[in-house]
Every structure is written in structure tokens, then in C-alpha cells.
NUNU-751619 format. One record per residue (C-alpha): x, y, z; residue in three letters. Coordinates in steps of 0.05 Angstrom, whole numbers, plus 5000, padded with zeros to 4 digits. Layout:
<pts>
XYZALA...
</pts>
This chain:
<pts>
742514892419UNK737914272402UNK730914442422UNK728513682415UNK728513582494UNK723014092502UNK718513732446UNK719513092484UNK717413422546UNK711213682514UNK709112982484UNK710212632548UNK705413082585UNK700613092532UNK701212292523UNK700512192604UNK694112642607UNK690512152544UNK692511632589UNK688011872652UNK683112102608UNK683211392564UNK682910962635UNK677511362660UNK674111302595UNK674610512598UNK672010492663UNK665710822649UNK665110502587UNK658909982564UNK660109342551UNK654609352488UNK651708692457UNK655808242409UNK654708152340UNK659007672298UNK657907392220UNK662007282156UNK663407652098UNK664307402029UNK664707641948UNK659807531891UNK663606801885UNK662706551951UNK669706651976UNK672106972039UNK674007682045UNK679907762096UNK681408472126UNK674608762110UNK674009412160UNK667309292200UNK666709972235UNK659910142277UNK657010732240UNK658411482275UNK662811192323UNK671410892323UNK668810252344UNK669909692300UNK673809042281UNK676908672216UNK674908022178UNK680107422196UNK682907022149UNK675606612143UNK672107252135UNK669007192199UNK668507802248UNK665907952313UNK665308592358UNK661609002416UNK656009532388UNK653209922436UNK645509752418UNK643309392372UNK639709872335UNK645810172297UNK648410062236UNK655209772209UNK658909962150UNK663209482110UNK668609702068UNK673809402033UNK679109561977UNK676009551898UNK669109241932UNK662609801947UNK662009952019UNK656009702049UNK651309972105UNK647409492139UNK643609662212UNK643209132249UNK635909152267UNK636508592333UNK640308092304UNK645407832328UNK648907512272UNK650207892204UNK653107512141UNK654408032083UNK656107872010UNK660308551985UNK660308671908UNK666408781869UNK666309551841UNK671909861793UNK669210511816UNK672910841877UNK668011371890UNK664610961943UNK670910891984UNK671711182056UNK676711812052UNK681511862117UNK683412692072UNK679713242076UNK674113042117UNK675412912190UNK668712502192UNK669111742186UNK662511762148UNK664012042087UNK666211712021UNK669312131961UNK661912231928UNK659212482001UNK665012952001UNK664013761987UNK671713851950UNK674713351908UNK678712831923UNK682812241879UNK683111491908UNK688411201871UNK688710401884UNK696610441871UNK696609611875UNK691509541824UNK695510071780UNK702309731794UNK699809151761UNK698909471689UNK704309981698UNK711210051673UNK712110531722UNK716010471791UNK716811011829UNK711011391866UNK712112001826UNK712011681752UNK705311191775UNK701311871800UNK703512241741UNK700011791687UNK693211711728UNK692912331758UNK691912911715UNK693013511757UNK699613161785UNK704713441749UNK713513151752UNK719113331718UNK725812921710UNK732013361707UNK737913331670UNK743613881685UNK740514141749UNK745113981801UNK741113701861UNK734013641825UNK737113171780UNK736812681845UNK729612951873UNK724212971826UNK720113631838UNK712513531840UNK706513931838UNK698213941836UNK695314491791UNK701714651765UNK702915061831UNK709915051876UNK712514371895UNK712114711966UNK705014931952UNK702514141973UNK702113822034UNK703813072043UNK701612692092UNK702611932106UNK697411552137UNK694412312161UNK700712482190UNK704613052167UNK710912822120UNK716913222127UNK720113502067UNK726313392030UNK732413892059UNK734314001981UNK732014711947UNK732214751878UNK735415171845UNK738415151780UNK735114981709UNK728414681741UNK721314731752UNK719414911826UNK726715401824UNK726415681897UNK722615111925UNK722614591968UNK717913921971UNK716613341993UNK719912781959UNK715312201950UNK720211661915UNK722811581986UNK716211121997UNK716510541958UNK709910341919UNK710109651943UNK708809892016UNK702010311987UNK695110121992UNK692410721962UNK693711551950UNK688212021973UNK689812651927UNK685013211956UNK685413701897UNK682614321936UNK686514891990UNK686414572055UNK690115082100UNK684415172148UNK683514382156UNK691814172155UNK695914882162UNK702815092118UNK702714752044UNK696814672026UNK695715121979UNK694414691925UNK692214101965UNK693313522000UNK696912811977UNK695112342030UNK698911602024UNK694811102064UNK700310482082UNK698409792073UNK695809452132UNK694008702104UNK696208012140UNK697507272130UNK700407542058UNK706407542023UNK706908011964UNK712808121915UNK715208371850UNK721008291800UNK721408861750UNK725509041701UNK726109441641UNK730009761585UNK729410311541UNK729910131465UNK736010551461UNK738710011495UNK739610421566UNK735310681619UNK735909901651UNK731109761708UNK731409291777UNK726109321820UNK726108761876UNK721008871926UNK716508471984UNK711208582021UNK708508152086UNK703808302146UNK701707822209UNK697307912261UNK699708232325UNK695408142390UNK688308132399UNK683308532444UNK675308572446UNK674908412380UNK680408892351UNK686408592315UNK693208842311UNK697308772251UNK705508902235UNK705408972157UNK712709102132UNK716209362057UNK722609202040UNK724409551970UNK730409611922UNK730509991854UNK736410041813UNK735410571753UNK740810541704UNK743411211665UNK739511491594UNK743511901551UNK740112331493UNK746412771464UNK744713301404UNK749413001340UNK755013451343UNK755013391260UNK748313831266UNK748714201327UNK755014561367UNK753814121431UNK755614341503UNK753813691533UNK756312971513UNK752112651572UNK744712751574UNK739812481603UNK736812181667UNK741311981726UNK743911361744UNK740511191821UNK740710671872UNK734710641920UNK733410191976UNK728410322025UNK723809952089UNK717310172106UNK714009932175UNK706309992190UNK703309722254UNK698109812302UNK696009462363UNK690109342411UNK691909532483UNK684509572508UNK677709652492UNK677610312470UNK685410502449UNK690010252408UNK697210402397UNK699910532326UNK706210642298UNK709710752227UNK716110902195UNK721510792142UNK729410892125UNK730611082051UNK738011042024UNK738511381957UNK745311451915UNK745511781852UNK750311941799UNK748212541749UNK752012781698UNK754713611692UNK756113941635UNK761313741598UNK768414061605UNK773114141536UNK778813951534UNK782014651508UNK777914921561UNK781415341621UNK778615021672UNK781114311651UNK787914061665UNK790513681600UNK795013281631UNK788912991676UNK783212931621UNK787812991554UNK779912931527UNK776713371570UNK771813181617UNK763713101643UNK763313191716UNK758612751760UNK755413011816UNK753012451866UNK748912481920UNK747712051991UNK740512202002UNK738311922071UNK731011962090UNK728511682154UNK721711692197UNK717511512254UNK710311682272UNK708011332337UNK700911532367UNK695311332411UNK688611242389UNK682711152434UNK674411372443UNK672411682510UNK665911792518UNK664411722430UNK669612252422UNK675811982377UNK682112142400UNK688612252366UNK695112372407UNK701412272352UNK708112482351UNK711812452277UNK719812602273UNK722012602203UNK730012842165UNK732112862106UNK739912882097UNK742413092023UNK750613042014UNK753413141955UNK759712781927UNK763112991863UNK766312501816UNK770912511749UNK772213281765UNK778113721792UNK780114361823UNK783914751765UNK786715301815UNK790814531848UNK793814351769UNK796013741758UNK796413601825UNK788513661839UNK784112951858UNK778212801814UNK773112681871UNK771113121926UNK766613191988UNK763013841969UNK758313802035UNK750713882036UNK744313932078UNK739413692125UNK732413852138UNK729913582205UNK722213602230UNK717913332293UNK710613512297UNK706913292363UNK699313242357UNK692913202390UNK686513162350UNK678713002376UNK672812872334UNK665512552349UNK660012452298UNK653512642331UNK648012202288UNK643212562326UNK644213262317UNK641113542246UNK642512882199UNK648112772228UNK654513272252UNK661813182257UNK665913662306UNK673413582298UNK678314022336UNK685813982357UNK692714252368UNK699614192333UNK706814392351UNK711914292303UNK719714442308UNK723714462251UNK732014442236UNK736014612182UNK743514512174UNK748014672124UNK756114232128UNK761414552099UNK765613982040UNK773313872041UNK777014462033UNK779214291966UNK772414231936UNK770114961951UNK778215351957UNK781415731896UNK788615561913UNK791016111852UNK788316721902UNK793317141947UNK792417711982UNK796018371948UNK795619171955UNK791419451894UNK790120201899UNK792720251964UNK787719751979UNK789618972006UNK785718551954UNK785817801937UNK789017651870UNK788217091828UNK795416951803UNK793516321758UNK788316481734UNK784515821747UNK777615621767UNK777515371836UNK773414851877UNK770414211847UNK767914311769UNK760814151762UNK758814281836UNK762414731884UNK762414551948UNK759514912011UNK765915242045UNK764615462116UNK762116162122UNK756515732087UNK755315322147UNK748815462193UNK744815122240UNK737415332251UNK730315262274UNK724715492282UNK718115242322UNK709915332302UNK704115192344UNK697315052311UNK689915052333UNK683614842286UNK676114722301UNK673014362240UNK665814252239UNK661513832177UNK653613882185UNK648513452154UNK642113842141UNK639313312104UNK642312712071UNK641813152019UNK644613802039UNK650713932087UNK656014522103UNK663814382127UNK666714982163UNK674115022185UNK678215522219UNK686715512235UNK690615942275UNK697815822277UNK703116222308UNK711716142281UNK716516342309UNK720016682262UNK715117082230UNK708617122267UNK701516962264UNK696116692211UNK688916542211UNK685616242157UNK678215862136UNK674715502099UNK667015432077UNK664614822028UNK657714572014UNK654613861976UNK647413901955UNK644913241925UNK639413541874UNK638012741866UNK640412091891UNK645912121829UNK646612811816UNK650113231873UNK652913961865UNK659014231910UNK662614751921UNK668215111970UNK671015811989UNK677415872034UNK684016232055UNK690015982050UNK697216022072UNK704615712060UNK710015922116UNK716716082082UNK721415422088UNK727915402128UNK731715342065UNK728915912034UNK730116352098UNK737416142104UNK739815772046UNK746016072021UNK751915911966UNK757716321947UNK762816131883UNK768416611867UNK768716871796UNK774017291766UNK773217951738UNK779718241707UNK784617781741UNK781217931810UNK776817411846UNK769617721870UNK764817251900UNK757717131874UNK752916951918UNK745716611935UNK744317051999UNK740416852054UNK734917242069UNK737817362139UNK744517572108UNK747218312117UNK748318282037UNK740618242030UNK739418752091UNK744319182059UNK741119131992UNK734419242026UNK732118582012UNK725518472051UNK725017932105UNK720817412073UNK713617242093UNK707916752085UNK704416642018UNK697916772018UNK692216481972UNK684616471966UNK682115901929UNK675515741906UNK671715131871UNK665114861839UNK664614291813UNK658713641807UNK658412861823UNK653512501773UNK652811781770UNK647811321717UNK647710621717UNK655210401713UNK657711081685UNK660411721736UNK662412381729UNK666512921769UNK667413551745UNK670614041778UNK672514831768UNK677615211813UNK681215901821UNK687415991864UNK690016671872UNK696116691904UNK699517331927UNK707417451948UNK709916701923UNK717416641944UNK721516531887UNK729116621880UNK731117281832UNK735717301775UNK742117501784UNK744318231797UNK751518441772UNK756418911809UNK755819361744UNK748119461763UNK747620181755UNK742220231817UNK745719661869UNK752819501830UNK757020041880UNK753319611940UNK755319001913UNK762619261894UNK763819561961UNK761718771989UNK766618521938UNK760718161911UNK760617991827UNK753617811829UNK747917601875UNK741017271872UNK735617281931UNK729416941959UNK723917401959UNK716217401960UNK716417691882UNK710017441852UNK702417341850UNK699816871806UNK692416691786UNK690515971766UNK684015711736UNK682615091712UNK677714531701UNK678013761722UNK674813271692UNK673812521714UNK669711961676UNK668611261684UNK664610721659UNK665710081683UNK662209401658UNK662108711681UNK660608131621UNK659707441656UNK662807241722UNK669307391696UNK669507861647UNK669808671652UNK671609251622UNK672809981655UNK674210591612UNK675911271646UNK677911941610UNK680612411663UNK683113131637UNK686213721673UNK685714381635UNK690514981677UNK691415701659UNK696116091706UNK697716901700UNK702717261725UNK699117781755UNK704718241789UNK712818221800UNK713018541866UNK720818911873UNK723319231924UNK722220041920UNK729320061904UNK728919601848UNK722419831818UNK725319901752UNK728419171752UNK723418731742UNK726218341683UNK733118181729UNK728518111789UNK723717601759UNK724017701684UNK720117341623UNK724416721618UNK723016521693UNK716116651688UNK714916181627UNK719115691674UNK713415841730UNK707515801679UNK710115111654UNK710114791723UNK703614441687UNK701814381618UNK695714811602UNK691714161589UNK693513381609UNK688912791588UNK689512091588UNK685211601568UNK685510811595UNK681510201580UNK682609641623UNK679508951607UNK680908341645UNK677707681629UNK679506941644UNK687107091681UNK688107591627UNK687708321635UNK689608831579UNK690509511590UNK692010201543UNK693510861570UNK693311441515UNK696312071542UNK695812851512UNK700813321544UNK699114021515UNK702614481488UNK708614941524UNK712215551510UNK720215681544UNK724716221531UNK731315971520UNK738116401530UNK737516721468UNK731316991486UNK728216581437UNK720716201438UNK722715411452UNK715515211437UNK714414441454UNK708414271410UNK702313841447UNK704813131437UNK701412461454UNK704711811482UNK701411071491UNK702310481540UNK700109831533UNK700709261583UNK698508571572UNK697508141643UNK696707381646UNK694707041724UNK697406361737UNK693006161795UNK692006581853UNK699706681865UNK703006941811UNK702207391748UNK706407531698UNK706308291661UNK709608401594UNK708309151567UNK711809791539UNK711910581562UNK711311031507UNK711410451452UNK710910911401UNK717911271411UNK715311881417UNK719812511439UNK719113241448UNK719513841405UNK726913881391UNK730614561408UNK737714791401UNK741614611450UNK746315121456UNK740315591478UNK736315111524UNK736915151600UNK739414451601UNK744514511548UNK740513861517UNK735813731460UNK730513911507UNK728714251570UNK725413801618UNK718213701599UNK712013361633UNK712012701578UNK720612591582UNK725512541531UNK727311781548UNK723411491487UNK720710761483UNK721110421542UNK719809611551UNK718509181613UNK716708541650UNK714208411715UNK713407811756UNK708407821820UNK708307391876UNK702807311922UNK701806791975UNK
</pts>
């Protein structure tokens, strides 16, 4: 059954009643009085794409490629704002005139910028706001940044952003897993351009941060198609629904014209590996004009080649497991579309979306070649399996905004998949002999999600100071799929059926691993096709008391199909003691519905116990192995989260600083492994012919506390020259503050969710993150240094052993020279210090490496050049 139809149905209503609504709307509407002018920097040059918006209301226009603007305002007592990326935003009423010229000043700061996350007003910047929120300029960072991916640039300027690169992990190898406050990868919504982002179809599972969770995976927007990240560092399940536990990454597309931008990177590790291609371009035009609005088509092509690293222990010092470590080899092209378009007065249409091709290579452990599951005669040498992936990611958002009567209105529909397929390369199936292929289909997964939308929000200037009422309704459907790979790559050909005990039995008679080495594939009892569907309603309300006072107030009911109902809310308050001193503060409920995956993800592998082949098993929750076990159906997370923090700003210097407390109870995490010689479940799993098996379950509460800090001076010498030094710190401290088993299993809590995948939980984050960057740019040049503190963290290894990776430090340094207006030139170096982990055996550690996979890498010195067009 594909329950799409019924979606479509549903939008096309929806979109056919804003269309009655919007052309009664423009009927009635007031024509207003023009007002036209210019607007220009500190050096007399014109600004093009400035956002000229008439204050309280979604009317408003852009600066053409003069600077010049014009648009209707309905009297010509109101006020316009003017805003503009890296310049302040300027109010200015217009007071009867009919012709406004405004000079906008250059500012390093971002706390001045409009927010489109976590506040549903169009009024409020990021110092007006009562949670806290990150504006990260990703083109200005691109510029001083070895860095290339999404993930990698957010994790050196954004402290609470946490990513680990895998090595060993099977499909987190190819899908970085992310996370804010150290919390679940699935614990953060992402939303693109305010849109909900669909998440990647992959789980992960083995030897990884985030084991049990899915997320969203944010290398499948390439950084040259950004114009900034909105990173709103608070719970937001009252304002956006499921994931936001921890927060909110919103990624605002670029939407400039009459501009070509593009980049040439590349890099190399002084190792002599790790090589780097990045080819990108970037180029928007004007589409269509109406009443002063102009459309724009603004379109990303990107490719990024990242070659192989490979950090092996010296087997003269260590026994080694693994002759191949390090990060995979990847291939990543991906197109990014943003437009929008005037199509009357009031309403425009919009639309974005993007294809992302991803294929990986990642190297297994490494197979002996004494070893019983290698053939000699194939590998005389033994062998390192590759797992590969074909990660396909493609979207499209498409909506209809419009103002009837001064309410904004949103009407959207976003369909997003992600398709994960693994290959597996260099391998074989010892159960064929020497008659077994080296590459295999091993199957995969698919994750597919459309949410339709309709959202309404006026600012009423003239109620209190000012009051913003938002309210709205969402219905999302969502499909997963699990395909079955070649029979080879799954099949133990050695196994016949036999009578043992009077019983018929399957018998391995070779005594030979079977399926692909490295990664077995699915096989099809593995197979499933599901969905599920959620409907949504919010009211969200901000009030102004004063200009220095206000209260937001949210509420969210949502209703899934699959496991019923939730309603959750949120309080938060600003109160500006002075005109740069502001307190503020927020209380709320929160929620994260369990994924698809998690629900029905399931893998079986047949192991041999005494000759005889017993299969051992990731169960699905819905699985009669979990009922039979009395595994509980899984439920919704649910958090309360809490923050207080202030805004301070003197002369050229700011603050934020801002506590918070999440307590999260009944987070889903996937169990250790119970045998069939359990002495409580072991005849269950006997009589199911089961060796071992590991569930999703809602296991845990955790407690988190922590502290950000944010500071930043910024100072301007001259015309040209000036300097901006920020120190930005996140200090996290999460508990484990109950293993919740089954009442069967109450005496099982170190197989259920024992010490060793609880220090993996803890170290999602390091307990404190700093980094420290002084950017100075003078006369073409600009020079910047990033100094970065990764604290201290504590693993268990297999021998039940402390791995303790000691608080290390790493520096960048970048060095930019501007040739004109159109292109710049960027020599620099990651890490240039070569600085690497705490080493650990390897033997012992999860990844069978030198190190487990740690926030600051193990890749060592890296150095680059980058070449930027612009014209």
C-alpha cells in the first residue's frame, strides 16, 4: 500500500482553499503609498539584495543591483527595517517621506541579525530573542576554513555541536553522526529554510556515538549553497514537534542574484593522504517581478572528492587487528535549487530542493590469512574487506506564501528520501570456497518522508508593545523499507538440514562463515515495508510588555499513528534590565517520537555453536522474538528542559551566557547482546533457535547540565583595517540517572545497558569544548587563528579497561590574500601542529585502531589551498 495519494489529496484541498482566501485577500487589499530610495555602505558603494521589509507586517522588497528599492507601505507612518548579511539592521520610520536613502554599517557581530528559528515573529533579532540562538555566516567562515563539509565547518565554530568520524562502524563510517549538547543525533531537529528536513534511513549501530539512532545527515547540503546556520540551542518541541529535544539547526539557502560564486579546494594530510577536491559554483538571476517584489532562482552545483587516511598501530609494538584505519574514501556530488517568485501583490510562490549522490568506500577489519573464514587460494595474504555505500538523498519543498488581511500565511508541502545501499568489495563468502566472488550486493534501506503544512502568524504593533500570534497545522507521512542483497551475500551454503535428537536441525557441514565478510547482507525475512502518519497542531504566542519586558508561550499537540498522543509547552521570558544588559530565560516539555528504524529495523547473521548454525539477531521491536521475550513496545522520549542565561553588550564587546538542564526520561537505545546461555531468557532464545539477540528499547534517563559561553569583541582600525576576537566555550555534564529493564530482566542491567555503553553515551560531547579565533583582515589580507580545547574523555574498552583520552588542544591558521573584487586566494593548515589523541591499545578499543573515534580526529596535520571566484 503507498499512502502518498491521500497526502496529495490533502495538500490540494488545503492549497485550493489559500487560493480563495489569497484572491479574496487581494481584492480587498489597499493599494498604500510608494516609497522608493537607495541603499549604500560606509564607502559609498551599492548594497544589492538588502531585505527592505515594512515593520510588523510580510510586506517588503529587495535592493537591485544599484541598490535602489521601491515598494507599497500601507501609511506612511510606519517604519522599515533594513537588513543585510555581516551589516547592522537598521530601523528607520518613514515619517511622510517619500523617498528614503540609508547608509548600513558593516558589523562583525551577528547578534543584530533577523532569526527565521525559534521565533515565529519577523521582528526579532538573536539579542531580542528569550532562548539562544547561533547565526553562523557559513560564507564568511568558508573563507578561512580548511573545512568542507557542513558537519566539520559547524564543529570548529560551534561549541555545543558536537561530530564524530568513524572508522570500523559499518554504515556510520559513510554518515557522520551529529549532536547539540552531546544529546542523541535524533534528539535535533533540522530544518532547511524552516522546513522540516527528513532524516537519513541509516541507524547506527555498531562501534559509534549516537548507537541506536538515527539523524539527519547534513553533508548532503553542500556549504557552497549556504547563506547562513541558525543553531537554536534550546528544546523546541512545543514550537517545531518530534526532535527537538536538544534543539533546532536551521540552514537558511542562499538567495543572491547577478553573482557567480566558486571555489577550488584542495588539500592533503602531511601523511601524505587524506587528498581533497572540492569543485563547487554558485549563481542566482532574477526571476519575474511584481509590485515591487523580486523573484530570484539561485542554484549550487557541488563536487567533493575525499581521498582515504590510514593510521595503523606498528605491528612491531602492538598485536594489530586492523591493517586499514582510518577515514573513508567518499565521492559526493550534489545540486541545490532555491527559488521564489512574485505571483501577486500579496503571495508569492517558493520552491527548494536538491539531489545528493554519495559513494563511499570504508575499510572492515582486516581478515588473516590463517584465518577460517578466508579462502587461501583467493587472498594467499589474507584480506581487509570494504564496505561501500550508494547513498542517494533527494528533496523538494514547494509552498505558497501570501498576507490576507496582515496575517502571514504559510501553505508548504516538503517530500524528502534518503536511500542507503550497501555494496561490499575485496570480500567473499567462505561457506562458497574457492568458488565464492569478492563483491556482493548486500541490500540496504530507505527512509522516505512528506510533511504538508499550513502556518499563520500576524504581528499586532498595537496590542501591549507589540504581539505576535502564530498558529498552524502539520501532517506528516513517513516510509521505511528495508531490500533484501544477492543471495550469496547473506546465505551459508555449508548448512543442511539433518535429524539431531529426533529433532530436524540445520547443520553446518563445512564449517565456514557464510554471507559477505565485513558486512552481511539483508536476506529476506529481513525485508519490510512501513509507515506510519502524524498530525500536528501548535498556537504560539510572543508578547511585548514593554520594549523591555516580553513572554513567548507555545503549546503542540500531535497525534501518530502508531503510538498515540502528545502534548507539550513551552514558557520563555527576556527582560532588558538596560539597553545592553538583558536577562532570559525558558521552561518547556519536550518530546522525540520513536523513528521507523528503531521500530522495525532488524538484522539476523548465523553463528555456529558446536558445529550447529543458530541465528543472532537485531529484533524489531514489532518482532515475536521481542514479544516473546517481553520486550516492551517502544514509546516517545520525553524531556523537560530548562535555561537561564544573559545578553550584555559594551561598546564593541558582547556577551551570551547561557545555563541549561535537560532531563530526559525513557531514551531509546539498542541493548547489549543477550546469549542463549542466559540463565533468565537463554531457554527462550534456544527454543527460537536464536544464539544471541539485541533490542531497541526506551532503557535510559539521562540528566544534562551545562553552561555556554559566547564572546566577541570586534574592532575596526581605519577604513580598512579590523580585528574580531571571539572565545566561545561549551561546558556539558550528563548522568545516567536510571537503566530502565524489563521486570524480567531486572537483574541485567549491565547486558541490558551496561558501563561500557554508557561511557559511549556520556562521550557523545566532551565535558568542555572551547575555541578561540582572531580574525584580522586589512588591505586584501585577512589572517585568521582558531585555537581549540577538546576536554578530557573516559571509554571502556573490551577489556574492561579505562581508555582515558586526555584534554588535548589543536590550532588552525589561514592566511587570505583578495585580488580585486573577484578572486581570493587561501593558503592555511588544520591542526598544524600534528596533534593526535591519547593512544590506546588497539586490540581492546571498539574500533580495533589506535583510537576510538573522538571529537578532535586522529587524521593529524592537514594542509590546504583555496581559490574563490566571484563575479
Amino acid at each position: 500500500m503507498n499512502p502518498f495519494p491521500l497526502q496529495k489529496k490533502i495538500f490540494k484541498l488545503l492549497y485550493c482553499l489559500l487560493v480563495l482566501l489569497v484572491s479574496g485577500g487581494t481584492l480587498t487589499a489597499q493599494t498604500g503609498q510608494a516609497v522608493s530610495g537607495r541603499v549604500l555602505n560606509e564607502r559609498n558603494e551599492p548594497l544589492t539584495g538588502v531585505t527592505v521589509l515594512v515593520k510588523g507586517t510580510t510586506a517588503g522588497t529587495v535592493t537591485d543591483a544599484s541598490g535602489n528599492y521601491e515598494l507599497q507601505v500601507p501609511n506612511l507612518g510606519a517604519t522599515l527595517v533594513y537588513s543585510y548579511i555581516g551589516f547592522a539592521r537598521q530601523e528607520v520610520r518613514i515619517a511622510n517621506r517619500s523617498r528614503i536613502d540609508v547608509v548600513l554599517k558593516e558589523e562583525e557581530d551577528r547578534l543584530q541579525e533577523l532569526v527565521v528559528v525559534g521565533s515565529r515573529s519577523q521582528n526579532r533579532s538573536v539579542t531580542e530573542t528569550p532562548v539562544a540562538i547561533d547565526i553562523i555566516p557559513i560564507q564568511e567562515i568558508i573563507g578561512t576554513s580548511g573545512q568542507l563539509d557542513v558537519n566539520m565547518l559547524l564543529q570548529y565554530v560551534a561549541p555545543s555541536f558536537n561530530v564524530n568520524r568513524q572508522s570500523g562502524s559499518d554504515g556510520s563510517d559513510h554518515v557522520d553522526p551529529a549532536t547539540i549538547r552531546g544529546l542523541g543525533p535524533d534528539q535535533t531537529l533540522v530544518l532547511i529554510n524552516g522546513k522540516r528536513r527528513h532524516q537519513s534511513s541509516l541507524i547506527n549501530i555498531f562501534g559509534t556515538r549516537g548507537r541506536g539512532n538515527t539523524g539527519t545527515d547534513l553533508n548532503t547540503i553542500p556549504a557552497a549553497a549556504i547563506d547562513r546556520v541558525e543553531i537554536l540551542r534550546d528544546g523546541a518541541s512545543a514550537q517545531y514537534g518530534s526532535d527537538a529535544i536538544a534543539g533546532v539547526i536551521n540552514i537558511v539557502l542562499k538567495s543572491s542574484v547577478n553573482e557567480f560564486t566558486g571555489s577550488i579546494n584542495t588539500g592533503v594530510t602531511t601523511e601524505g593522504d587524506g587528498e581533497n577536491l572540492q569543485l563547487n559554483g554558485n549563481y542566482g538571476f532574477e526571476l519575474g517581478q511584481l509590485a515591487g517584489k523580486r523573484g530570484f532562482v539561485n542554484m549550487t552545483m557541488d563536487y567533493l572528492h575525499r581521498n582515504r587516511t590510514n593510521r595503523p598501530a606498528d605491528p612491531n609494538v602492538y598485536e594489530v587487528y586492523r591493517r586499514q584505519f582510518g577515514d573513508a574514501l567518499s565521492d559526493n556530488f550534489a545540486t541545490i535549487l532555491n527559488a521564489e517568485l512574485p505571483v501577486s501583490e500579496q503571495s508569492s510562490f517558493y520552491a527548494f530542493g536538491g539531489f545528493n549522490f554519495r559513494d563511499t568506500d570504508a575499510y572492515a577489519w582486516t581478515r588473516e590469512a590463517g584465518d577460517d573464514r578466508n579462502i587461501p587460494s583467493i587472498y594467499p595474504n589474507g584480506f581487509d574487506p570494504r564496505i561501500q555505500s550508494r547513498i542517494t538523498d533527494r528533496s523538494i519543498s514547494a509552498g505558497l506564501r501570501s498576507s490576507i488581511k496582515d496575517w502571514a500565511v504559510d501553505l508548504n508541502n516538503t517530500y524528502g528520501a534518503n536511500r542507503f545501499h550497501y555494496l561490499v568489495d575485496g570480500t567473499l563468502n567462505a561457506s562458497l570456497l574457492d568458488e565464492s566472488p569478492t563483491r556482493f550486493d548486500a541490500g540496504g534501506f530507505e527512509l522516505a518522508q512528506n510533511t504538508t503544512s499550513i502556518n499563520l502568524s500576524r504581528y499586532f504593533q498595537d496590542f501591549l508593545a507589540g504581539t505576535n500570534i502564530a498558529f498552524g497545522t502539520e501532517y506528516r507521512l513517513e516510509r521505511y523499507q528495508i531490500f533484501a542483497g544477492e543471495e550469496a551475500s547473506w546465505r551459508n551454503y555449508g548448512i543442511i538440514d539433518t535429524v539431531i535428537d529426533g529433532r530436524l536441525q540445520q547443520y553446518d557441514r563445512l564449517g565456514r562463515a557464510g554471507g559477505s565478510q565485513g558486512f552481511p547482507g539483508f536476506n529476506p525475512d529481513n525485508e519490510l515495508d512501513e509507515y506510519r502518519t502524524n498530525i500536528g497542531v501548535y498556537v504560539d504566542g510572543e508578547f511585548d510588555f514593554s520594549r523591555k519586558f516580553m513572554i513567548a508561550a507555545a503549546a503542540r499537540f500531535e497525534h501518530y499513528s502508531d503510538f498515540g498522543r502528545t502534548l507539550n509547552g513551552k514558557l520563555a521570558t527576556r527582560l532588558a534590565l538596560t539597553e545592553a544588559f538583558a536577562l532570559r530565560g525558558s521552561l518547556s516539555t519536550g518530546f522525540r517520537a520513536p523513528s521507523l528504524a528503531q521500530i522495525y529495523f532488524n538484522s539476523t547473521f548465523t553463528d555456529f555453536v558446536g558445529g550447529v548454525a543458530v541465528d543472532k539477531v537485531i529484533a524489531g521491536n514489532t518482532s515475536s522474538i521481542t514479544r516473546k521475550l517481553g520486550i516492551p513496545a517502544l514509546k516517545e522520549e520525553r524531556a523537560l528542559n530548562a535555561s537561564l542565561g544573559f545578553t550584555a553588550t559594551l561598546g564593541n564587546f558582547t556577551a551570551t551566557v547561557d545555563g541549561y538542564y535537560v532531563d530526559i526520561d525513557d531514551r531509546i537505545v539498542l541493548t547489549g547482546a543477550f546469549e542463549d546461555t542466559d540463565d533468565v531468557i537463554g531457554p527462550d532464545l534456544q527454543a527460537l533457535n536464536v544464539g544471541a539477540a539485541q533490542f531497541f528499547t526506551n532503557a535510559v534517563d539521562t540528566r544534562t547540565r551545562g553552561l555556554d559561553v559566547i564572546l566577541n569583541y570586534n574592532q575596526r582600525f581605519g577604513t580598512d583595517n579590523r580585528l574580531n576576537l571571539s572565545l566561545a566555550g561549551n561546558f556539558n555534564d550528563m548522568e545516567i540517572t536510571g537503566i530502565n529493564t524489563t521486570q524480567r530482566l531486572q537483574s541485567k542491567e549491565d547486558i541490558y545497558f551496561g558501563r561500557r555503553e554508557q561511557l559511549f553515551l556520556i562521550a557523545s560531547a566532551p565535558p568542555s569544548k572551547i575555541n578561540l579565533i582572531a580574525d584580522y583582515r586589512f588591505s586584501g589580507w585577512n589572517i585568521n587563528a582558531k585555537l581549540m580545547r577538546f576536554g578530557e574523555i573516559v571509554l571502556e574498552d573490551w577489556d574492561g579497561e579505562d581508555d582515558v583520552y586526555e584534554a588535548n588542544y589543536t590550532t588552525d591558521l589561514a592566511i587570505a590574500r583578495s585580488f580585486g573584487d573577484h578572486l581570493s586566494l587561501t593558503l592555511g593548515g588544520i591542526n598544524i601542529f600534528d596533534v593526535y589523541p591519547t593512544r590506546q591499545d588497539p586490540v581492546a578499543t571498539e574500533s580495533g585502531g589506535l583510537w576510538d573515534p573522538v571529537q578532535m580526529g586522529f587524521t593529524g596535520r592537514f594542509l590546504y589551498a583555496r581559490l574563490r571566484l566571484s563575479l
